[in-house]
C-alpha positions in Angstrom: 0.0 0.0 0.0 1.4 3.5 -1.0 2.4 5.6 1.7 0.6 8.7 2.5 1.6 11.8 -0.3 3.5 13.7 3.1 5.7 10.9 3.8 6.8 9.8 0.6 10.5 10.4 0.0 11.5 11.4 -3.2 13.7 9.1 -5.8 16.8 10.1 -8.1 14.3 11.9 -10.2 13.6 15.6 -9.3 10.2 16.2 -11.0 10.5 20.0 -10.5 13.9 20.4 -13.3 12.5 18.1 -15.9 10.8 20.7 -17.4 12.7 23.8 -15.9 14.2 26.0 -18.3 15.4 28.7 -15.7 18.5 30.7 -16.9 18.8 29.6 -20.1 18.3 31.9 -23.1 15.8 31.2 -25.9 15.3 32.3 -29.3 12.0 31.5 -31.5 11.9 32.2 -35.0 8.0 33.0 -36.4 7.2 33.8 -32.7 4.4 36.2 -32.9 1.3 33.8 -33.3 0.4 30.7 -34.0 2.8 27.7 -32.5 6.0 30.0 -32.5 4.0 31.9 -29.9 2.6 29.2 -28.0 6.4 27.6 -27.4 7.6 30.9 -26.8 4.8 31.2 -24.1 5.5 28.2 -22.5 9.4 28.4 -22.1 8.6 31.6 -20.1 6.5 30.2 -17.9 9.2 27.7 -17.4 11.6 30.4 -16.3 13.9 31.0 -19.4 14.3 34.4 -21.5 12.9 34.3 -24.4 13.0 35.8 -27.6 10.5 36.6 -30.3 11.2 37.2 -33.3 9.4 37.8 -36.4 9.5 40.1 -39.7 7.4 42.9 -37.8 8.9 44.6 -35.7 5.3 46.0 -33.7 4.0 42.6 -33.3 7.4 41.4 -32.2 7.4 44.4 -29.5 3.3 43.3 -28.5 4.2 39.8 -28.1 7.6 40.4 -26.2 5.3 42.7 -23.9 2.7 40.5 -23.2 5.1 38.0 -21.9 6.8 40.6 -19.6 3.4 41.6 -18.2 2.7 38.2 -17.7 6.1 38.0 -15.5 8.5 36.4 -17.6 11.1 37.8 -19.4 11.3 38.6 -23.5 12.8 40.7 -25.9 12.1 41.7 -29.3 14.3 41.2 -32.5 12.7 41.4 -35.6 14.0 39.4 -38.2 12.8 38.0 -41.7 14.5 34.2 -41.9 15.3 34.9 -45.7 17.9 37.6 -45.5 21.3 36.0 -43.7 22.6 39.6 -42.5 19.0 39.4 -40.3 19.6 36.2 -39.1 23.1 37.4 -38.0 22.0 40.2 -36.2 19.5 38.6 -34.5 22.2 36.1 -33.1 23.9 39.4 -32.6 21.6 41.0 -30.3 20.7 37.4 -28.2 24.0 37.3 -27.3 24.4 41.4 -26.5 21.4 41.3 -24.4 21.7 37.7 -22.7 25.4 36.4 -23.4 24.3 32.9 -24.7 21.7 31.3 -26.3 20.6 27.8 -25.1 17.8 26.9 -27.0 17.1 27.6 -30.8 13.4 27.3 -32.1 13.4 27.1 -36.2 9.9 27.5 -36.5 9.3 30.6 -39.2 8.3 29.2 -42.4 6.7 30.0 -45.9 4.4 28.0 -48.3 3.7 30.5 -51.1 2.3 27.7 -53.9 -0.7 25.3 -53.5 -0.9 22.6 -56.2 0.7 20.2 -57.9 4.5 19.9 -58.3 4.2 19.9 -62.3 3.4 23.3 -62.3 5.2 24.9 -59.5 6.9 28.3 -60.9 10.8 28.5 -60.1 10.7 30.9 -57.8 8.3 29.5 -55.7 10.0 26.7 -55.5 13.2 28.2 -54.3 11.5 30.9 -52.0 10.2 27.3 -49.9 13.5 25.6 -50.0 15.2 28.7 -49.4 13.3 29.7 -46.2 12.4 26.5 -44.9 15.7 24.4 -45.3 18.6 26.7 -45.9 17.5 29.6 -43.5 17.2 27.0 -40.4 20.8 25.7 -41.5 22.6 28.9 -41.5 20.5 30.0 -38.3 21.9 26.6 -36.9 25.6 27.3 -38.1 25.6 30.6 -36.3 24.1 29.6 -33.0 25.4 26.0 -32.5 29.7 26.7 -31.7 28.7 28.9 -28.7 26.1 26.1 -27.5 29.5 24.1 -28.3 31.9 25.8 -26.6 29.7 25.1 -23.1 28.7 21.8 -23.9 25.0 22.1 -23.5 22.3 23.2 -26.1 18.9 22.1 -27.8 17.9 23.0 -31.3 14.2 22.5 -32.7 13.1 22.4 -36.0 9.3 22.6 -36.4 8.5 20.8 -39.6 5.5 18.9 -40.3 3.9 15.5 -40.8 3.7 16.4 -44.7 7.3 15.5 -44.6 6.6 11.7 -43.9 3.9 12.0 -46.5 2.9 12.4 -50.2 0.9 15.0 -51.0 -0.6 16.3 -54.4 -1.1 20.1 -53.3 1.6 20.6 -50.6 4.4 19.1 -52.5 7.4 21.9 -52.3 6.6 21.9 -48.8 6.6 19.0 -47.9 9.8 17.9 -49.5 11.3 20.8 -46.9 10.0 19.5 -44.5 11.6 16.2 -45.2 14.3 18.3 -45.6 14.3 19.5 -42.2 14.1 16.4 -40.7 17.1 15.2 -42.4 18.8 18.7 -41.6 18.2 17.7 -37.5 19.2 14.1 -38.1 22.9 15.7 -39.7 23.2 18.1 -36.9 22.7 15.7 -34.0 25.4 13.6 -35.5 28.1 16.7 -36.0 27.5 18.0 -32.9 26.7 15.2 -30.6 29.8 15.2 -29.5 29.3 18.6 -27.7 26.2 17.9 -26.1 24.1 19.8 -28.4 20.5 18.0 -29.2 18.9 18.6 -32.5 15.1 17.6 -32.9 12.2 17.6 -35.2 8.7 18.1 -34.4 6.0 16.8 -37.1 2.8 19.2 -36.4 -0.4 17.5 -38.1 -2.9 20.1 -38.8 -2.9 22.6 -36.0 -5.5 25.3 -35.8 -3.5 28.7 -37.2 -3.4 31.3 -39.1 -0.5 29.4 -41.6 -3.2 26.5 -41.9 -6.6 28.4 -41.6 -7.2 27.8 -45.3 -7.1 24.2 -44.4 -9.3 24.1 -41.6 -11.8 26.9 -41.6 -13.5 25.7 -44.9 -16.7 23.0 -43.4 -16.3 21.0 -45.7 -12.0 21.0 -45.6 -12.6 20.9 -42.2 -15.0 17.6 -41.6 -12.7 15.6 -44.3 -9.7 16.5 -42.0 -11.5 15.5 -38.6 -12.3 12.7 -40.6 -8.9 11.5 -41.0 -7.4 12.1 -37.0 -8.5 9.4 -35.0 -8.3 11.6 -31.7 -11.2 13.9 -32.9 -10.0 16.9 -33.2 -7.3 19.0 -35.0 -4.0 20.4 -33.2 -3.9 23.5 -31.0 -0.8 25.5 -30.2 -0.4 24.3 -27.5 -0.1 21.0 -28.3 3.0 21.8 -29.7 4.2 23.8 -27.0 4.0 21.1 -24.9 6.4 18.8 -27.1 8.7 21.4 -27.7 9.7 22.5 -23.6 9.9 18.6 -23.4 12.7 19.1 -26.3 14.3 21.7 -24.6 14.1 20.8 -20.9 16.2 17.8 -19.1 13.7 15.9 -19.6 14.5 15.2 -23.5 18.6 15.4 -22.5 18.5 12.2 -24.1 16.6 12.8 -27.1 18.4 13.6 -30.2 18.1 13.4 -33.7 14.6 12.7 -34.0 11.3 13.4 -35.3 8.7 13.6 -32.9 5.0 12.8 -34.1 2.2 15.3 -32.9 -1.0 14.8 -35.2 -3.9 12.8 -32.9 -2.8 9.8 -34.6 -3.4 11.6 -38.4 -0.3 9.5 -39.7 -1.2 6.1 -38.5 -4.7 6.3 -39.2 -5.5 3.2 -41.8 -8.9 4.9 -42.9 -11.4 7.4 -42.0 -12.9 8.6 -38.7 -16.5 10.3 -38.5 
């Protein structure tokens, strides 16, 4: 019989630092709604500094406040993915302001063409791969040595469950976000060594702006309920949740993977009503 709650000892596990991200410094790319948001949220409220960055600069300064009213602590550094001079100053000003960055969210990202790969124009086509895969990479190269040089740091890559499957409007993007995978799978092996973790995190449909066009149409909408065995599409938060596990102790031993979060959308062997 288990002993009463007061007079149980605790074990070699510390519950309380699993998901404790207190003094370490975060940075979230595409952090002004949507999942970006929600993660950046949620590592506040687990005690690190955080942060947000986006290409506006006034919604970068509302979201940053919000969090500091909220009694964490965030700063503002707008920043649009595609130009490598922005990515640079943002690492720039992280490590003015804080002296380190800890944690690295890739989670901006661009789908400018829906519709089959035959007809894709070029430059859609490059402004996906572009943003999507080699933005993250040379965000990665420049944050990654001074995670290095103190032997502890956890990268995140949001990509999406359309990079484990075919898809005959979505199929740019979804061959960067099998890029993406493959980009964390890389970078866990290259920097192992140093302690650094580099993770994936699959989305199924989650219920954003990015996606709205996906999930606010009824009848878009029922045929995607249809298909996720749970019930329900993906909130925010849902993410959130997978991506402080990521980043906090409790996934120090995670690295190099892809973690699933789609209520069961990519195992599903038919339709659900």
């Amino acid at each position: 019989m288990c002993s009463p709650i007061n007079e149980r000892k605790t074990g070699p596990v510390d519950i309380k630092t699993l998901f404790d991200l207190s003094g370490k410094v975060a940075v979230v790319t595409g952090s002004t709604k949507g999942i970006g948001r929600a993660i950046a949220e949620a590592f506040a409220q687990a005690g690190a500094k955080v942060v947000i960055s986006s290409r506006k600069e006034d919604k970068c300064n509302e979201v940053a406040s919000a969090i500091n009213d909220a009694g964490g602590c965030s700063i503002a550094v707008p920043c649009n993915i595609s130009h490598k001079q922005q990515l640079q100053a943002l690492v720039e000003a992280t490590l003015e302001e804080w002296g380190q960055i800890d944690v690295l969210v890739c989670n901006a990202a661009v789908n400018p063409y829906y519709g089959p790969l035959a007809d894709i124009p070029e430059d859609a086509y490059d402004k996906i791969m572009d943003t999507n895969v080699k933005s993250n990479l040379w965000l990665c190269n420049m944050v990654i040595p001074q995670m290095a040089e103190r032997k502890d740091g956890a990268v995140i890559i949001v990509s999406s469950i359309s990079g484990l499957k075919g898809n005959d409007r979505l199929g740019a993007y979804a061959l960067s976000k099998a890029a993406d995978m493959q980009l964390a799978r890389n970078l866990a092996v290259e920097w192992g060594h140093a302690n650094i973790r580099v993770n994936c995190i699959a989305p199924g449909l989650v219920r954003t702006d990015f996606a709205r066009a996906l999930w606010e149409d009824p009848e878009a909408n029922a045929q995607a309920l249809a298909s996720y065995p749970i019930g329900r599409l993906g909130e925010p938060e849902d993410i959130a949740g997978a991506a402080l596990f990521l980043a906090a102790p409790a996934g120090s031993f995670v690295t190099g993977h892809t973690l699933v979060v789609d209520g069961g959308n990519t195992i599903a062997s038919g339709r659900y009503t």
